[in-house]
C-alpha positions in Angstrom: 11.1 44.6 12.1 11.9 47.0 15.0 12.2 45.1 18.8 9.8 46.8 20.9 10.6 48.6 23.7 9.8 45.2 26.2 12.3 43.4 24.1 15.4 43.0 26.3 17.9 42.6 24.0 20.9 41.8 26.6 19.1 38.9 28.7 20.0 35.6 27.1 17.8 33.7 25.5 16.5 30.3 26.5 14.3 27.3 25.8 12.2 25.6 28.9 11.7 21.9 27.8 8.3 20.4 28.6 6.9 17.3 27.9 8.7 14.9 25.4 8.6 11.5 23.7 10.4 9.9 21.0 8.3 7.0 18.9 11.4 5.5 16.7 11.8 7.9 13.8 9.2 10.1 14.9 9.9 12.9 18.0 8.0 15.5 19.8 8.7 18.3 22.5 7.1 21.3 23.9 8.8 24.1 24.2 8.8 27.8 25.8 11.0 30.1 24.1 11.6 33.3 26.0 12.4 36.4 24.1 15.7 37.2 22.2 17.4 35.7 19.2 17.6 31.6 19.0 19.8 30.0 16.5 18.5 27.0 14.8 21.5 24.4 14.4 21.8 21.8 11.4 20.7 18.4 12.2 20.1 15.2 10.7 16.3 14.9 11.3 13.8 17.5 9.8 11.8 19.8 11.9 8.6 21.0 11.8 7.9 23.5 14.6 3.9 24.3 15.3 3.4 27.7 17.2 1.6 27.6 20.2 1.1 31.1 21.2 -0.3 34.2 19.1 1.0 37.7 18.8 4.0 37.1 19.1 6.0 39.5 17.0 8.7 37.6 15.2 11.2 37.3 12.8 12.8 34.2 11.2 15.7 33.3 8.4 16.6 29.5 7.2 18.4 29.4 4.4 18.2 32.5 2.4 14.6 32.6 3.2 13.2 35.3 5.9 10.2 36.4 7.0 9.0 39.2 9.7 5.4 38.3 11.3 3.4 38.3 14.4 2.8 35.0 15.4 -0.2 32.8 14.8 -1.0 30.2 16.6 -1.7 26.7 14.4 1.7 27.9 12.0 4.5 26.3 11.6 7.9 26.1 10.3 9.5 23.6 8.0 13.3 22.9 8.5 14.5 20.2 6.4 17.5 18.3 7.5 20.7 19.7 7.0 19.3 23.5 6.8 20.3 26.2 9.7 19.1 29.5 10.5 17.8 31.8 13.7 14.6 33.2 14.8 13.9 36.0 16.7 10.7 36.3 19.4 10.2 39.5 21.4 7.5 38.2 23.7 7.7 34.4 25.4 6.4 32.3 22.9 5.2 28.1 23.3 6.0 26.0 20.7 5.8 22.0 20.1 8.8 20.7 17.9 8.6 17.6 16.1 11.9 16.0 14.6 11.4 13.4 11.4 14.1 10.9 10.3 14.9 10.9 7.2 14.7 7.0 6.7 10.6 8.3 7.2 10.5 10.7 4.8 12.4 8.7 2.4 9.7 5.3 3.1 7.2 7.9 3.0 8.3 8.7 -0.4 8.6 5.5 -1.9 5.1 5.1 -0.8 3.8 8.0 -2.7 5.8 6.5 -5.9 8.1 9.7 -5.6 12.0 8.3 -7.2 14.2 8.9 -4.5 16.3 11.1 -6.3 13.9 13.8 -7.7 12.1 15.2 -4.5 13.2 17.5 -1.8 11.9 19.6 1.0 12.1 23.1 0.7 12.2 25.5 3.9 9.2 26.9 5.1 8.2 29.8 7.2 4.9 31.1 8.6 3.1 28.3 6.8 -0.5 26.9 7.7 -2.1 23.3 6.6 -4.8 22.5 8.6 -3.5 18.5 8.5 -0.1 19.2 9.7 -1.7 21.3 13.0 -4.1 18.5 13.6 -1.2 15.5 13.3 0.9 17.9 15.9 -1.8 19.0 18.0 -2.5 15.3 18.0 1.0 14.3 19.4 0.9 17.3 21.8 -2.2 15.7 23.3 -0.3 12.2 23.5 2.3 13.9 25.6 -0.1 15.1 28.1 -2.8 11.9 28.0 -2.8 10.3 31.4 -3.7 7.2 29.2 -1.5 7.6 25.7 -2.9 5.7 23.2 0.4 4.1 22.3 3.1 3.5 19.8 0.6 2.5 17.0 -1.3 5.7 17.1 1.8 7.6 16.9 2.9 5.8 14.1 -0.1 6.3 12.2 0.2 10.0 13.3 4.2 10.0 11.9 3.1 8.5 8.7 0.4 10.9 8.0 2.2 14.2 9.1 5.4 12.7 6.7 3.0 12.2 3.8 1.4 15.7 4.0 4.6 17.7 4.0 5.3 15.1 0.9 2.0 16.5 -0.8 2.6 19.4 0.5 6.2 20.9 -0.3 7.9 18.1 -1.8 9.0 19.2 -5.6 7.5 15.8 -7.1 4.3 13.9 -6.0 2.8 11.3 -7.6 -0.4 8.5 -6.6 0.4 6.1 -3.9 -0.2 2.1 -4.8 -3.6 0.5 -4.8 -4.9 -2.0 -2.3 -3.1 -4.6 -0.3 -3.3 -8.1 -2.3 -5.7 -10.7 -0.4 -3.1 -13.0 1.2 -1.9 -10.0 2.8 -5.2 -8.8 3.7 -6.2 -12.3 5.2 -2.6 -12.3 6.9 -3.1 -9.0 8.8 -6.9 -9.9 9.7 -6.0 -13.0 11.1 -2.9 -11.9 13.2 -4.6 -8.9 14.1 -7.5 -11.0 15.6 -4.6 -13.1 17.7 -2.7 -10.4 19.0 -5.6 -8.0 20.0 -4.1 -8.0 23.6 -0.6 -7.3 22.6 0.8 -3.5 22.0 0.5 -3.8 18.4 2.7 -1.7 16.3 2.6 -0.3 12.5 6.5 -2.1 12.3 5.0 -5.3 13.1 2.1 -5.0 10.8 4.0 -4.1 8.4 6.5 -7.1 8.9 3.2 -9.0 8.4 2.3 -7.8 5.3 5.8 -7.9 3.6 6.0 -4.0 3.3 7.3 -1.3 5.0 5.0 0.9 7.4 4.5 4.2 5.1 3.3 1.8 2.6 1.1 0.0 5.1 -1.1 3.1 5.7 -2.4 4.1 2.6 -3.1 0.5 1.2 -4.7 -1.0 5.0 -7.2 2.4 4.5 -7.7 1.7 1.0 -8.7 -1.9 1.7 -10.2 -2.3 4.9 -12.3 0.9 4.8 -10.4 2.2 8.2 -7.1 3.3 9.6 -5.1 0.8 11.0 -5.6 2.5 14.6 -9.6 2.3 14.2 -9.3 -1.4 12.9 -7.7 -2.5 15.7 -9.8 -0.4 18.3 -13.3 -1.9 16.4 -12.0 -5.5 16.4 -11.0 -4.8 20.4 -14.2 -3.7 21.6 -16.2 -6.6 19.1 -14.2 -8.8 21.5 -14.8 -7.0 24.5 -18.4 -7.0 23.8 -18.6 -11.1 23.3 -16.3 -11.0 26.3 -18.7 -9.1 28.4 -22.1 -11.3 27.3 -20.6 -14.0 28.3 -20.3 -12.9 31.7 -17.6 -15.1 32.8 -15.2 -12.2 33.3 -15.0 -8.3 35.4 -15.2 -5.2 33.3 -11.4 -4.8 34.3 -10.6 -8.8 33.0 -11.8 -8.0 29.7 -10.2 -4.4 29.4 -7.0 -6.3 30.0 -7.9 -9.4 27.7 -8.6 -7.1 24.6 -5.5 -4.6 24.9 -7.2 -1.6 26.6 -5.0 -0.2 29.5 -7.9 -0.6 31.8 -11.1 -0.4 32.8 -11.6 3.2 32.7 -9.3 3.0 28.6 -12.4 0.3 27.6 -15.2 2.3 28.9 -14.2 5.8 26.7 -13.9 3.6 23.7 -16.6 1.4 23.9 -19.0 5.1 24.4 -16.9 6.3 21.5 -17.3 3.6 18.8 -20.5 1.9 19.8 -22.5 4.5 22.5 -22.7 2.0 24.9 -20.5 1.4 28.5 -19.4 -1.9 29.6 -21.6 -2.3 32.6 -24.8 -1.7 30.6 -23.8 -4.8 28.4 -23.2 -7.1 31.5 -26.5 -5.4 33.0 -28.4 -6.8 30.0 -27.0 -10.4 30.1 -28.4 -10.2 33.8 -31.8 -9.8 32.5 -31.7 -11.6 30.0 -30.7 -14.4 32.1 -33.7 -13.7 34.5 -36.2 -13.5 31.6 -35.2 -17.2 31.0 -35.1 -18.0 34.3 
């Protein structure tokens, strides 16, 4: 591919960081990469970057492989650790970069029943899976949330990007186990119940259960009919709800009490899940209290 004209090949190129957060093994940043030549150093983590902007005439090597495109946004690239490479934009180009510890591809893994030593991640360039640009997109929006959702959600997000680029582009797949046994279903419901008003993690879930968190996922879906996120969030607002009829407590009380950031955090979920705010609950205890009165 030929530069275009607009393509200043002596100004050095640069990255402008943007919003970042880092969830243990799981990391995200936004990035604007201005036009010129980038080299993409060996690290320990793998990287998937998702392209942000479109038209963007590019090219790209990693490993041997190399490709020559105009950007689309909702692509990506797959770096696996270890691998180095360059890329090449002509135009200013946004990008969000996600980094993924090994030690959560390799759980990941043994969750799918992949053997440790007969799977491997491939580079990819220019690639598109509607999944991956959702989990991403998905983090991208919990960098900007005034109100993030928290470590579980991104957890749940980490786990679900990791197995997809599994399915996806790892050389061996195979079926994932089949439902949590019932002590460790009754475990998790009942501590779940307890610690609605705590920041709840899929680490301490998982500690619960007697598993590790990429094998958490698949199994709590497979038995409880929901992901762990959506559990917790319908078991909050059930408690919110009795919270409310009671009417011994504010809107912002009970928010509090059932693990919602505030008042504002319980009122978006409880429209969400159940099409209902918090006020028109409490409003309908007051007349039903009249109507026995």
């Amino acid at each position: 591919m030929t530069p275009s004209a607009q393509f200043n090949r002596t100004a050095p190129p640069s990255l402008e960081f943007g919003r970042r957060n880092s969830w243990g093994p799981l990391s995200a940043v936004q990035l604007r990469a201005s036009p010129g030549r980038h080299g993409g150093d060996r690290t320990d983590d793998h990287r998937l970057i998702l392209y942000l902007s479109t038209g963007v005439p590019a090219e790209c090597s990693c490993e041997g492989l190399a490709a020559r495109r105009i950007q689309l946004a909702g692509r990506f690239d797959l770096v696996p650790a270890g691998a180095a490479g360059f890329w090449t934009d002509e135009l200013p180009c946004d990008m969000v970069s996600v980094r993924i510890a090994p030690a959560l591809m390799a759980q990941c893994a043994d969750a799918l029943a992949i053997r440790r030593d007969s799977w491997g991640l491939a580079p990819q360039l220019d690639a598109y899976e509607p999944l991956v640009e959702q989990a991403v997109r998905s983090l991208l929006s919990e960098l900007h949330s005034p109100a993030p959702a928290g470590r579980l959600f991104a957890d749940s997000l980490g786990v679900a990007l990791t197995t997809r680029l599994l399915q996806g582009y790892a050389r061996i797949r195979a079926p994932a186990p089949q439902r949590l046994s019932r002590p460790q279903e009754r475990r998790l419901a009942e501590y779940i119940e307890s610690h609605l008003d705590d920041g709840l993690s899929l680490q301490r879930l998982a500690s619960v259960a007697g598993i590790s968190v990429p094998h958490l996922t698949p199994l709590f879906r497979r038995t409880f009919g929901l992901t762990v996120h959506r559990y917790v969030m319908e078991r909050r607002i059930a408690r919110a709800r009795d919270l409310l009829a009671g009417g011994r407590f504010s809107i912002t009380e009970v928010a509090l009490e059932c693990g919602f950031a505030h008042a504002s955090h319980l009122a978006r979920w409880m429209r969400r899940l159940v099409g209902v705010r918090p006020s028109d609950i409490t409003r309908q205890d007051l007349r039903d209290d009249a109507g026995e009165a």
